[in-house]
VMD Tcl script that builds the backbone (N, CA, C; Angstrom):
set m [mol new atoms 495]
animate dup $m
set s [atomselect $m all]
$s set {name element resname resid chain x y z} {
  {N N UNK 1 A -9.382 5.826 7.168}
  {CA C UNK 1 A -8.457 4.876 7.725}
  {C C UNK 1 A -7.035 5.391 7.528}
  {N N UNK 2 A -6.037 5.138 8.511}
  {CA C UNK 2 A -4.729 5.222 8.378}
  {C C UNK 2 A -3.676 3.763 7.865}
  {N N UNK 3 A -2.991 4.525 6.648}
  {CA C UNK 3 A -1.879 3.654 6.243}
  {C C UNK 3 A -0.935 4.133 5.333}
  {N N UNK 4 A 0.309 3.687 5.539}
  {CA C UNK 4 A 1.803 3.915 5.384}
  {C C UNK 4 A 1.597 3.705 3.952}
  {N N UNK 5 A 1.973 4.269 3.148}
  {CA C UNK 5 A 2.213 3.918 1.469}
  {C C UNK 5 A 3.963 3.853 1.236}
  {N N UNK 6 A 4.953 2.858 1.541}
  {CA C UNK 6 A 5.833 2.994 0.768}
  {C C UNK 6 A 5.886 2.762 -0.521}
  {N N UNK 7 A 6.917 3.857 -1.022}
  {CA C UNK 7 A 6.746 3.711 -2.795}
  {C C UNK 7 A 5.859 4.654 -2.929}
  {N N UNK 8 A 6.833 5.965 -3.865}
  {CA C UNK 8 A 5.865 6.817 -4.686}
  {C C UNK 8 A 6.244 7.321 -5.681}
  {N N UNK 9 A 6.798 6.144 -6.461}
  {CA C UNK 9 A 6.446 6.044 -7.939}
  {C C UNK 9 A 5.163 6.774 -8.640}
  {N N UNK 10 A 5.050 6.297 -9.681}
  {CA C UNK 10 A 3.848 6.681 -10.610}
  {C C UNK 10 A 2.556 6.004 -9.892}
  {N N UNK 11 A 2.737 4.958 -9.762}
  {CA C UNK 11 A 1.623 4.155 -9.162}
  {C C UNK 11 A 1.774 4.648 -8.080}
  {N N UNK 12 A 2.008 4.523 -6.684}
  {CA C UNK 12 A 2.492 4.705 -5.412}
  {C C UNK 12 A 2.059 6.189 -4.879}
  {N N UNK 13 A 2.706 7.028 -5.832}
  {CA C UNK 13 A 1.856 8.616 -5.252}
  {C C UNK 13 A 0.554 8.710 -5.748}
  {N N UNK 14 A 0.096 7.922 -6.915}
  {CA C UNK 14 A -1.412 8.156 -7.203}
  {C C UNK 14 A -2.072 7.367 -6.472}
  {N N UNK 15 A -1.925 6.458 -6.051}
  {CA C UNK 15 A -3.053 5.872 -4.905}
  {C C UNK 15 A -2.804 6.729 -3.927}
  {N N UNK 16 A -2.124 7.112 -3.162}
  {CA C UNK 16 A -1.512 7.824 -2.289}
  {C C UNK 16 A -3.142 9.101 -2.066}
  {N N UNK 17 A -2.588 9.544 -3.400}
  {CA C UNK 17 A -3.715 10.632 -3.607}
  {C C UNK 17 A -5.082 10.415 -3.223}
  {N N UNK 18 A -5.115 9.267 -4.855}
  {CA C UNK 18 A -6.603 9.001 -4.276}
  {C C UNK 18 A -7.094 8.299 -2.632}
  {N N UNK 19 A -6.121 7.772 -2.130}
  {CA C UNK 19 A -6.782 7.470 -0.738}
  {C C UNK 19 A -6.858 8.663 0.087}
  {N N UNK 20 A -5.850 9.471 0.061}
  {CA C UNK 20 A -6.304 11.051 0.448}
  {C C UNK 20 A -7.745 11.491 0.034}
  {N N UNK 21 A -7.403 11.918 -1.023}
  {CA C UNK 21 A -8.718 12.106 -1.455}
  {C C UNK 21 A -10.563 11.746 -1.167}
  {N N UNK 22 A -9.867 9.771 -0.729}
  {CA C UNK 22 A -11.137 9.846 -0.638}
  {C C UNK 22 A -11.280 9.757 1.408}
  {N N UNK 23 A -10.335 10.317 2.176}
  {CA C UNK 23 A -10.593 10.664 3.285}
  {C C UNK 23 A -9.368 10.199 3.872}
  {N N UNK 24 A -8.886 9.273 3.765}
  {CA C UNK 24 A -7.870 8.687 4.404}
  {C C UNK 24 A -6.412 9.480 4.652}
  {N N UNK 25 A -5.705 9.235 5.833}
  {CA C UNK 25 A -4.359 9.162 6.375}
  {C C UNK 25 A -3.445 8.753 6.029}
  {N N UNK 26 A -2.891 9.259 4.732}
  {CA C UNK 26 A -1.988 8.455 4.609}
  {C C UNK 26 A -0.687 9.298 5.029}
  {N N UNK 27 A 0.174 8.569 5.422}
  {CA C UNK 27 A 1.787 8.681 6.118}
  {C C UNK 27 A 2.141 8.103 4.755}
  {N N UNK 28 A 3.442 8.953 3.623}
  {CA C UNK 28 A 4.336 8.232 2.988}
  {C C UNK 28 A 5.821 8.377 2.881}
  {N N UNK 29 A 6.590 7.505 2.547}
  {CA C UNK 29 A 7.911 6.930 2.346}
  {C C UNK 29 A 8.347 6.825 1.251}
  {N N UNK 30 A 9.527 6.915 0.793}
  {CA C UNK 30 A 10.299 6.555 -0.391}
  {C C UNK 30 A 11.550 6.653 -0.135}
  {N N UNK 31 A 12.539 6.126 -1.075}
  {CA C UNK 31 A 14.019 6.150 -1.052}
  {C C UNK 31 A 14.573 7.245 -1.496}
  {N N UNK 32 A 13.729 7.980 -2.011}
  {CA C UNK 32 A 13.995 9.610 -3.012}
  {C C UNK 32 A 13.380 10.522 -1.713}
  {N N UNK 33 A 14.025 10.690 -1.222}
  {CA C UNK 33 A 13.480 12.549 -0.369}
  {C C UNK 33 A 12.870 13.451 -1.248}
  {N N UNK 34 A 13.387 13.176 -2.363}
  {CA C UNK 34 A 12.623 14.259 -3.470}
  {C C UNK 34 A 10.853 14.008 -3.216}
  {N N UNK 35 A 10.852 12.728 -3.390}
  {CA C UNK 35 A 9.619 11.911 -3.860}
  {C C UNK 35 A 8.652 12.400 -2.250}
  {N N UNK 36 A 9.000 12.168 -1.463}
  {CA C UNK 36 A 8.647 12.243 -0.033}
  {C C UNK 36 A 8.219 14.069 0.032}
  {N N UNK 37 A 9.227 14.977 -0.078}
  {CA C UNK 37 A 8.889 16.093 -0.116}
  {C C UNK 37 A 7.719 16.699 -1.068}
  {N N UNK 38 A 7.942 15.872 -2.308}
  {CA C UNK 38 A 6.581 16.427 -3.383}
  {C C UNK 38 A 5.023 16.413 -2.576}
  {N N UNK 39 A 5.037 15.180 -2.338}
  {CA C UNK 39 A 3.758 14.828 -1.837}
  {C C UNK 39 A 3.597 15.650 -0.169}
  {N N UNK 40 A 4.860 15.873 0.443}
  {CA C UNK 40 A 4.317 16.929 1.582}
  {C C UNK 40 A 3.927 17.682 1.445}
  {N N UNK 41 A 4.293 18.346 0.155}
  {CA C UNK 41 A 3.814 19.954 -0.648}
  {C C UNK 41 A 2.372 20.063 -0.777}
  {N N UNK 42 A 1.998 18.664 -1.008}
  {CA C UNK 42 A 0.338 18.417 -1.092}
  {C C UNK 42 A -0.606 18.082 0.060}
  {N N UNK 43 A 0.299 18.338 1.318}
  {CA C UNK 43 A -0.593 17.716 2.475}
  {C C UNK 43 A -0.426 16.506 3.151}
  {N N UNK 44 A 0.630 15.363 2.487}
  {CA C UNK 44 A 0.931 14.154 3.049}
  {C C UNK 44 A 1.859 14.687 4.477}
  {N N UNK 45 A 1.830 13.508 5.163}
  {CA C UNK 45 A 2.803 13.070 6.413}
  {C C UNK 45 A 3.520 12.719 5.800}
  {N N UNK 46 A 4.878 13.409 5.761}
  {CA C UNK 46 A 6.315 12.128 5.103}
  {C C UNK 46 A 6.957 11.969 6.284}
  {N N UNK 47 A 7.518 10.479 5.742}
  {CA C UNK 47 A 8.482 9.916 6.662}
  {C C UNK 47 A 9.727 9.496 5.819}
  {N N UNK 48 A 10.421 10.277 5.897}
  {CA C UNK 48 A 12.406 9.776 5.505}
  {C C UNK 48 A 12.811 8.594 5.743}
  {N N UNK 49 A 12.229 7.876 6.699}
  {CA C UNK 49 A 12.892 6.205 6.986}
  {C C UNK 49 A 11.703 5.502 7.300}
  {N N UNK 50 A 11.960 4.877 6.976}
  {CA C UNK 50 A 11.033 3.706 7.656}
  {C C UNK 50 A 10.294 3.533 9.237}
  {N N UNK 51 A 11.641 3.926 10.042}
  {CA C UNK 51 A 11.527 3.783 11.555}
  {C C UNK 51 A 10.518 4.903 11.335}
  {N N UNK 52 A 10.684 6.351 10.926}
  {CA C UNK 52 A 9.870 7.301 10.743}
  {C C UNK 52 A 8.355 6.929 10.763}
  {N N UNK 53 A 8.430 6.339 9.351}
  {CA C UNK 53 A 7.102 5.718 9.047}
  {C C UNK 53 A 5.909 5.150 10.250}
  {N N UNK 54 A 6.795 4.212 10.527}
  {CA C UNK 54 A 6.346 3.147 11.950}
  {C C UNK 54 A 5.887 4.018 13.095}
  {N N UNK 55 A 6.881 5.075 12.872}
  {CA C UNK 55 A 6.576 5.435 14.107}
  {C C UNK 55 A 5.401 6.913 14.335}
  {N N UNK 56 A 4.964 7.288 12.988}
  {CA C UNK 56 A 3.492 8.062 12.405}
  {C C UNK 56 A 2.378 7.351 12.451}
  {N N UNK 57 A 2.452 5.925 12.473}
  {CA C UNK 57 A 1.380 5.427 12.700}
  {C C UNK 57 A 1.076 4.990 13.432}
  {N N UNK 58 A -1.049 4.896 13.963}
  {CA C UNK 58 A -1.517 4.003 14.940}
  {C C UNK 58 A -0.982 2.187 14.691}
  {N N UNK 59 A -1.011 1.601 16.130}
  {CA C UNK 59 A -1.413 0.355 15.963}
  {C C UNK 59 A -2.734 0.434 15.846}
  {N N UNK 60 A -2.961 -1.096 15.208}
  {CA C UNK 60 A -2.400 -1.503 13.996}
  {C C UNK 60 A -1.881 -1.276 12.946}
  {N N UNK 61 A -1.333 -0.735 12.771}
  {CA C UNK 61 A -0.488 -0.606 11.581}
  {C C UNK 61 A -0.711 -1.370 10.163}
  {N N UNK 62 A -1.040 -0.295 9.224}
  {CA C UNK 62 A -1.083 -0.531 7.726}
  {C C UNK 62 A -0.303 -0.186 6.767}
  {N N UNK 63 A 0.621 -1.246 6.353}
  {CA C UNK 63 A 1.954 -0.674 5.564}
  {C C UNK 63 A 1.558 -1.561 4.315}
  {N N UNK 64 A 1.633 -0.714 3.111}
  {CA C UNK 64 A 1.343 -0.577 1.789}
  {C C UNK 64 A 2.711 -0.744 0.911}
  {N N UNK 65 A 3.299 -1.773 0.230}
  {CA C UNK 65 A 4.510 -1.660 -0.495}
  {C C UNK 65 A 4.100 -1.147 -1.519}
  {N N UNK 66 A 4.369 -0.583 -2.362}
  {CA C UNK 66 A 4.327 0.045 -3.937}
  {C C UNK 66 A 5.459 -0.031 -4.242}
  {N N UNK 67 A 6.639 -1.331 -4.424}
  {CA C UNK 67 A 7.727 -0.847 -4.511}
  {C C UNK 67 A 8.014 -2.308 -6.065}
  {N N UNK 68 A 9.119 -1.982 -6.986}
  {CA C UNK 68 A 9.729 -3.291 -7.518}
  {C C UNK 68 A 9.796 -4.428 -6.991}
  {N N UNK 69 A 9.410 -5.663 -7.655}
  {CA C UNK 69 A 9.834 -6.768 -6.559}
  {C C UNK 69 A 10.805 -7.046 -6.237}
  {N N UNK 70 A 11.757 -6.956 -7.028}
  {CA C UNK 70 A 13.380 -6.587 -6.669}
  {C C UNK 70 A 13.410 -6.184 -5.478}
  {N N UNK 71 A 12.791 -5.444 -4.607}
  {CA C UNK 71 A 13.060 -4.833 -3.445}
  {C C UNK 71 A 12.719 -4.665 -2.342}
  {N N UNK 72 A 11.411 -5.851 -2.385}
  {CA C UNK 72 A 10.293 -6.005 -1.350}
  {C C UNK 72 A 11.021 -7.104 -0.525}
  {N N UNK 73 A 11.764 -7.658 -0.424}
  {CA C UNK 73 A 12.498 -8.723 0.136}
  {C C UNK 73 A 13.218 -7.395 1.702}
  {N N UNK 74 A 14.024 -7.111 0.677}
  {CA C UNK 74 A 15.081 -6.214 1.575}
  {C C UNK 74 A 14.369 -5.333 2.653}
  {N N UNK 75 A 12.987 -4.567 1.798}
  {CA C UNK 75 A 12.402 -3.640 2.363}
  {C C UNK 75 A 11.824 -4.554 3.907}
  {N N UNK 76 A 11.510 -5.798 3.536}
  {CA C UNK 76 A 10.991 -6.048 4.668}
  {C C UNK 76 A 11.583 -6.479 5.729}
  {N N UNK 77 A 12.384 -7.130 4.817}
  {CA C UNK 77 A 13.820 -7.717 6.331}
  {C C UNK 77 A 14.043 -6.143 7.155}
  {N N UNK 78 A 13.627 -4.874 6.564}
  {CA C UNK 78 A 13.980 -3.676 7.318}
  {C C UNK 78 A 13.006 -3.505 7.732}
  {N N UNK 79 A 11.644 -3.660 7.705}
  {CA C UNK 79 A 10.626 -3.259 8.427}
  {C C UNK 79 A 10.060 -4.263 9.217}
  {N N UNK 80 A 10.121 -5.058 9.303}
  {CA C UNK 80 A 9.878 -6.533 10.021}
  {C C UNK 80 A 10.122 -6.169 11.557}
  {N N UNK 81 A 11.720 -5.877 11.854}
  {CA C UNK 81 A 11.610 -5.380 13.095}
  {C C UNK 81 A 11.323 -4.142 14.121}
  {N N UNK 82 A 10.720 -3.462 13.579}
  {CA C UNK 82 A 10.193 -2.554 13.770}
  {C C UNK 82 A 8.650 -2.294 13.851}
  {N N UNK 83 A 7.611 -3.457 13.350}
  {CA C UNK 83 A 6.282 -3.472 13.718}
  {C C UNK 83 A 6.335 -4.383 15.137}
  {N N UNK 84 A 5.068 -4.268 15.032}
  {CA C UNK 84 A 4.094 -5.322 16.400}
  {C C UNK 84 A 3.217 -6.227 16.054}
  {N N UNK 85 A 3.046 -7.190 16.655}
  {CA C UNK 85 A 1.982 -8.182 16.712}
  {C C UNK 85 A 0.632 -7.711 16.063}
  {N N UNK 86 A 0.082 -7.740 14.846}
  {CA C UNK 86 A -1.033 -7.450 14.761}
  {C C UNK 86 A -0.920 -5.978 13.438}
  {N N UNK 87 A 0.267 -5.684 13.302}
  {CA C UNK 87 A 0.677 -4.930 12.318}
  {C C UNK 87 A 0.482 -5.859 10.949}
  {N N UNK 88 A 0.098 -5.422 9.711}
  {CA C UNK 88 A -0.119 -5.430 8.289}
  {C C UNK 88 A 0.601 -4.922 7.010}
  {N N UNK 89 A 1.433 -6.013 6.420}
  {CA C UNK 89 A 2.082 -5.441 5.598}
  {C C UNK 89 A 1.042 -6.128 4.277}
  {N N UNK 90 A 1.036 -4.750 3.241}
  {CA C UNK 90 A 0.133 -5.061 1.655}
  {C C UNK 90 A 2.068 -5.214 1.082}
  {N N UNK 91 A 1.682 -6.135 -0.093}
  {CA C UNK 91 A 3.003 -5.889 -0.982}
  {C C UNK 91 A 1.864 -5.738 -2.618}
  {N N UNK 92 A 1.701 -4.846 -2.623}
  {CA C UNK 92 A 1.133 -4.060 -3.830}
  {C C UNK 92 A 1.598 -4.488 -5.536}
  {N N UNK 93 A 2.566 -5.037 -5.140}
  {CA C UNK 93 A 3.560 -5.283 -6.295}
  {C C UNK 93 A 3.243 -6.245 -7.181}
  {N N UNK 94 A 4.136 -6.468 -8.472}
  {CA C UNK 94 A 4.038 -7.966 -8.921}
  {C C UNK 94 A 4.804 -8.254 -8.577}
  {N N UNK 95 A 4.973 -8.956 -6.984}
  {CA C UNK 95 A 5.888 -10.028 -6.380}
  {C C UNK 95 A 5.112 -11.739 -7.211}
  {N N UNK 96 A 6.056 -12.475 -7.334}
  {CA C UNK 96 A 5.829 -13.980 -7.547}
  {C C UNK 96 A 5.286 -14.422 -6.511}
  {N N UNK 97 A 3.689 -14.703 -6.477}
  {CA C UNK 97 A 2.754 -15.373 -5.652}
  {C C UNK 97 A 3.526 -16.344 -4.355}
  {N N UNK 98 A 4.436 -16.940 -5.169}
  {CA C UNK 98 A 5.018 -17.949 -4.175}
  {C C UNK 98 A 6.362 -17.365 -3.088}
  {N N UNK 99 A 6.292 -16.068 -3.698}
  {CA C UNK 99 A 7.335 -15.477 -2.353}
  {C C UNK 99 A 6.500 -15.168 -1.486}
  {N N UNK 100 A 5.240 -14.194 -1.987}
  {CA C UNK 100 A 4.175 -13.739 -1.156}
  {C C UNK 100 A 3.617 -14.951 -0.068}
  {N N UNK 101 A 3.246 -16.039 -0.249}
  {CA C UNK 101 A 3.233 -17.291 0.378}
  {C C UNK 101 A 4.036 -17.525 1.583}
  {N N UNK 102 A 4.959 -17.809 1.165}
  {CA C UNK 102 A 6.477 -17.976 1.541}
  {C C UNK 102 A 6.505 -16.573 2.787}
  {N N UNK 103 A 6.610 -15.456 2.365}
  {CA C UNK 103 A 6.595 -14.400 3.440}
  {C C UNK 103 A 5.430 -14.386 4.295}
  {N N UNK 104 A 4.340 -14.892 3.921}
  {CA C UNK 104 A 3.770 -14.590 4.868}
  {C C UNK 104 A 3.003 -15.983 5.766}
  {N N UNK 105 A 3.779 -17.132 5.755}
  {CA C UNK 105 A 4.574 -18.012 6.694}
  {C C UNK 105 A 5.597 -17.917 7.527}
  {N N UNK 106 A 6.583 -16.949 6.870}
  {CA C UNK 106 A 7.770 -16.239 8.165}
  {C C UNK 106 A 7.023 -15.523 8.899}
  {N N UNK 107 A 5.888 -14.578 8.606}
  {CA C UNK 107 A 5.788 -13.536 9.576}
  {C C UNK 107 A 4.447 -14.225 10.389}
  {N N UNK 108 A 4.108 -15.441 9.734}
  {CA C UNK 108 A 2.687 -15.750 10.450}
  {C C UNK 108 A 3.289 -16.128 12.296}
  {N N UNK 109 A 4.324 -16.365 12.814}
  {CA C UNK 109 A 4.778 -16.508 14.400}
  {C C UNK 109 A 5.123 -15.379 14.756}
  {N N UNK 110 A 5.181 -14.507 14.198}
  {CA C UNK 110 A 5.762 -13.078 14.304}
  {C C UNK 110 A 4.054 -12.190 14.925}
  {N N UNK 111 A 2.765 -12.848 14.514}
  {CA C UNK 111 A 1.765 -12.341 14.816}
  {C C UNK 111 A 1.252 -10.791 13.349}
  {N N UNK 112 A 2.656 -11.280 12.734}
  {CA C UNK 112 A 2.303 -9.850 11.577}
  {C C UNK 112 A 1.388 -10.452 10.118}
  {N N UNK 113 A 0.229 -9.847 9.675}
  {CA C UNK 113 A -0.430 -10.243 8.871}
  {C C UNK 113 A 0.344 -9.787 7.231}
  {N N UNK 114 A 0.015 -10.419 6.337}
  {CA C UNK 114 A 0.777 -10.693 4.808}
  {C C UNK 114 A -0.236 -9.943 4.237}
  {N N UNK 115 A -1.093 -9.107 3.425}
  {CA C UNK 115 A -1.510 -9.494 2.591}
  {C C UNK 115 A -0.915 -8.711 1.332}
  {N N UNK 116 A -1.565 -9.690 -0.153}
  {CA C UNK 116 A -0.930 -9.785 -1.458}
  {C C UNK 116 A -1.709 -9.085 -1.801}
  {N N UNK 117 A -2.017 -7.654 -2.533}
  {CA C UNK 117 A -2.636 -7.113 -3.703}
  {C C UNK 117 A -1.962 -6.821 -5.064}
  {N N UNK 118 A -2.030 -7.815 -5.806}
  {CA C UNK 118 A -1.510 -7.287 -7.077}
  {C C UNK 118 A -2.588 -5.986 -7.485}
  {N N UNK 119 A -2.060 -5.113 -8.492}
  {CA C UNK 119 A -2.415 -4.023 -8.316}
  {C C UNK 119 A -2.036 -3.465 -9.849}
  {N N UNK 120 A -3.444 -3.965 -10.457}
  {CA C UNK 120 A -3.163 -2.810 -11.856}
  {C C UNK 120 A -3.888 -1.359 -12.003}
  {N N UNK 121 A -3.512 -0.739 -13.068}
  {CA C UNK 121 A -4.174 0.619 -13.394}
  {C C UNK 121 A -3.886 1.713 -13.525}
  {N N UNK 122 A -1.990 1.683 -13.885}
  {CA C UNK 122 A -1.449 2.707 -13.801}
  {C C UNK 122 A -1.628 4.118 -13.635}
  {N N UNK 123 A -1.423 4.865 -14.671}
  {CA C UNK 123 A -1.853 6.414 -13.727}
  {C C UNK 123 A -2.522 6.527 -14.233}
  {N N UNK 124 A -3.827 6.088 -14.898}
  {CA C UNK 124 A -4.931 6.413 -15.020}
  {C C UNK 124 A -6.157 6.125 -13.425}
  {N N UNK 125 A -5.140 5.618 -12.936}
  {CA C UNK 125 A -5.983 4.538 -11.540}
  {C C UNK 125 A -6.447 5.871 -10.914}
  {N N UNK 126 A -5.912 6.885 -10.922}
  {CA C UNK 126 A -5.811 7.931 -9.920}
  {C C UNK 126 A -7.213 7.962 -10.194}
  {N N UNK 127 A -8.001 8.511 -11.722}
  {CA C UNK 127 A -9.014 9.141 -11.886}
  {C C UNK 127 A -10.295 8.211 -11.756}
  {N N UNK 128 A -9.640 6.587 -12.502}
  {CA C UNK 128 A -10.297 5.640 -12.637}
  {C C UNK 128 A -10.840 4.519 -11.875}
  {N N UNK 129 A -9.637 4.866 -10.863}
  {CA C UNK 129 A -9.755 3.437 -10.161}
  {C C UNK 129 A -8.401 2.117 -10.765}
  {N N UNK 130 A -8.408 1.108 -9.634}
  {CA C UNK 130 A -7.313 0.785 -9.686}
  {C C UNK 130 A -8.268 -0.802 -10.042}
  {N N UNK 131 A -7.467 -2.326 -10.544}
  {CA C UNK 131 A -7.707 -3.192 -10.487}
  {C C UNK 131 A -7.073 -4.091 -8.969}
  {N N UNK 132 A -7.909 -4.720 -8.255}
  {CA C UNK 132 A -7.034 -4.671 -7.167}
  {C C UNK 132 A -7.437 -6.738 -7.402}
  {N N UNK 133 A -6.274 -7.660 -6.916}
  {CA C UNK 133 A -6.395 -8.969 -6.478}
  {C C UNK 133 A -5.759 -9.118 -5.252}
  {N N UNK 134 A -6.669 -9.406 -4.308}
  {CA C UNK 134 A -6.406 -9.550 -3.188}
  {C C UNK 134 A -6.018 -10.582 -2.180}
  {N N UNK 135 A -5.140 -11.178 -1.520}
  {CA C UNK 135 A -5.250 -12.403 -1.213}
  {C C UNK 135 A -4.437 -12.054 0.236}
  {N N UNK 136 A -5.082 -12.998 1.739}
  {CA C UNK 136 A -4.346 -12.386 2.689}
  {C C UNK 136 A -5.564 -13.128 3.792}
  {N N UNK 137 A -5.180 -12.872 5.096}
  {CA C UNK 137 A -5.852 -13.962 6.183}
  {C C UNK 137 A -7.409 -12.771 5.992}
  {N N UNK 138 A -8.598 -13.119 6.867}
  {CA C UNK 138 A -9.870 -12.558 7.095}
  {C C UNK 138 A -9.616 -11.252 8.201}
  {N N UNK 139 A -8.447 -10.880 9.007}
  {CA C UNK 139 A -8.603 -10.211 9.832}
  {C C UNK 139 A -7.621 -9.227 8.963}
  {N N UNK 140 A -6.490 -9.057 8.558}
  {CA C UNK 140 A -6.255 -8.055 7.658}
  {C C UNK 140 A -6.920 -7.649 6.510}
  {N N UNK 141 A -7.506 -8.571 5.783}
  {CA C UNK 141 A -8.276 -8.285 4.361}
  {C C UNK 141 A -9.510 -7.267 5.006}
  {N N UNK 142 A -10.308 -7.977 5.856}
  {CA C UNK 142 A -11.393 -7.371 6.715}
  {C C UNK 142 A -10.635 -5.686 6.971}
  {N N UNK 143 A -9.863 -5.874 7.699}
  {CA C UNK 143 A -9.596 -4.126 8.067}
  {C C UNK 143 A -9.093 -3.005 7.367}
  {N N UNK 144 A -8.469 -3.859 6.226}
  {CA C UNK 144 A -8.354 -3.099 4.784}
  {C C UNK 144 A -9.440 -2.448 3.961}
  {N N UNK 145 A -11.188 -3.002 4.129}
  {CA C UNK 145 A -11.875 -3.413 3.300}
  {C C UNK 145 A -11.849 -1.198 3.216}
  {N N UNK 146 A -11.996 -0.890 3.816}
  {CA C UNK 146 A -11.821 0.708 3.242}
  {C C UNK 146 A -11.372 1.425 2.488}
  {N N UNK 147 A -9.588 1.017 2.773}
  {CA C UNK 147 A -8.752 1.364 1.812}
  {C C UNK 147 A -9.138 0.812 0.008}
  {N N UNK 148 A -9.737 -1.090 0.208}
  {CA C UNK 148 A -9.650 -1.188 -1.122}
  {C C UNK 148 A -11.169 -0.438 -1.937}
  {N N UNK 149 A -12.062 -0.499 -0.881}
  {CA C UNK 149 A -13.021 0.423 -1.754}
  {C C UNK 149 A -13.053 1.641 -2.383}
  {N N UNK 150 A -11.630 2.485 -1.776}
  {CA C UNK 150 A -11.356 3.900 -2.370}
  {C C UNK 150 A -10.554 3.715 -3.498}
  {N N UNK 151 A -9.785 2.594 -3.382}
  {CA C UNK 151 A -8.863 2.194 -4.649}
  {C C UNK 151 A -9.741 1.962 -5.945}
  {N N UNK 152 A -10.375 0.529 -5.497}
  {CA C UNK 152 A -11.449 0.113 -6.679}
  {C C UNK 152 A -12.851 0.612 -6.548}
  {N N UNK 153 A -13.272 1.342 -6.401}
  {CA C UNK 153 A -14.701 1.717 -6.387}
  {C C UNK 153 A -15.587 1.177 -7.272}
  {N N UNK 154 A -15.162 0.910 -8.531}
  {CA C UNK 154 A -16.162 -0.439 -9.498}
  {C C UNK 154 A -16.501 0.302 -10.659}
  {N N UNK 155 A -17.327 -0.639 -11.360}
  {CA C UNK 155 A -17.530 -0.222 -12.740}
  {C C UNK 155 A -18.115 1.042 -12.817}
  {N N UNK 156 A -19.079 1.176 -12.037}
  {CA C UNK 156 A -20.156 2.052 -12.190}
  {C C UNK 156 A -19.139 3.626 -11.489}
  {N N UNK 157 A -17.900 3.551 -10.997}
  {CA C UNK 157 A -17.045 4.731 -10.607}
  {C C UNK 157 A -16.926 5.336 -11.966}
  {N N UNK 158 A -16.329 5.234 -12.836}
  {CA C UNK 158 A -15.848 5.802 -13.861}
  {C C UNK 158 A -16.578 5.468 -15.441}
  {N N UNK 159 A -16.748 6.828 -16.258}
  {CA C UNK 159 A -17.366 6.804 -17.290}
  {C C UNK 159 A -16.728 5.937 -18.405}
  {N N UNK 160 A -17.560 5.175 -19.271}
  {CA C UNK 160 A -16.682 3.614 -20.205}
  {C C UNK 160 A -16.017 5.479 -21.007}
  {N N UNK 161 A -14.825 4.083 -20.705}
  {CA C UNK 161 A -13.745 4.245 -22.194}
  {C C UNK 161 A -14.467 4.412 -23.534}
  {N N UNK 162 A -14.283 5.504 -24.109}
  {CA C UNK 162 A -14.766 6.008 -25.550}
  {C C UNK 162 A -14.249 4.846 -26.203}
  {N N UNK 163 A -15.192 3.967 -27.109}
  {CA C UNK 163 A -14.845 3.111 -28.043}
  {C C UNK 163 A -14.905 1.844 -27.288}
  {N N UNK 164 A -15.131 1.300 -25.969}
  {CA C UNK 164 A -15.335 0.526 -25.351}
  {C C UNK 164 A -16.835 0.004 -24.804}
  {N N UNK 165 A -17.210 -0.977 -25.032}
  {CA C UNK 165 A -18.553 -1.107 -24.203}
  {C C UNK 165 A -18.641 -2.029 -23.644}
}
mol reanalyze $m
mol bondsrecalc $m
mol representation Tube
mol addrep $m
């Protein structure tokens, strides 16, 4: 499957990976060109702007925030006009449930789908797998269901933690 990962942070380039990894397209973004160029070095699509972004990908469109919540507000008032009807924004983040809500009531006349994955598992997620909570309408969650199986693949993905049972 194809989708946009903005944000490539610690978290942000390791999913990045692992959805590479486990077959997927990903196109990524960041505010650091640095950050954008690393991951080209490895085979990603970068995109420098946003419009960039948007414009690497198929419709429908799958855009992935990995970003502070501090910044998912702004980011979207910038990407908002620039999708289509039927385009998908994830906010990956720990945004406050009730903005996530809240946003994705503005964009529900807009025809653009919301969904919320909070998203633990820092950089161990890469090797391990990620904790994913998902919340979002049946027709985006549904077309995601790929992406989150490469993320979380489940217990039985990864060997227990030494000292854990």
């Amino acid at each position: 499957m194809q989708l946009g990962m903005v944000g490539l942070g610690r978290m942000g380039a390791n999913m990045s990976r692992r959805l590479q990894q486990g077959g997927h397209d990903v196109v990524v973004h960041d505010v650091s060109d640095a950050a954008v160029t690393e991951l080209e070095s490895e085979g990603f699509r970068g995109a420098h702007s946003l419009a960039d972004l948007v414009g690497a990908l198929d419709a429908p469109r799958s855009i992935w925030l990995m970003i502070p919540a501090a910044f998912v507000g702004d980011t979207v008032d910038a990407l908002v006009p620039l999708l289509d009807e039927d385009d998908t924004i994830i906010d990956g983040g720990n945004s406050w449930y009730h903005l996530d809500v809240d946003r994705s009531k503005a964009l529900e006349p807009k025809g653009i789908h919301w969904v919320d994955v909070g998203t633990s598992g820092g950089v161990h997620g890469l090797e391990r797998g990620y904790c994913l909570m998902i919340g979002g309408d049946d027709t985006a969650v549904g077309r995601l269901e790929p992406v989150f199986e490469t993320l979380a693949p489940g217990v039985q993905a990864a060997e227990r933690t030494p000292g854990r049972t």
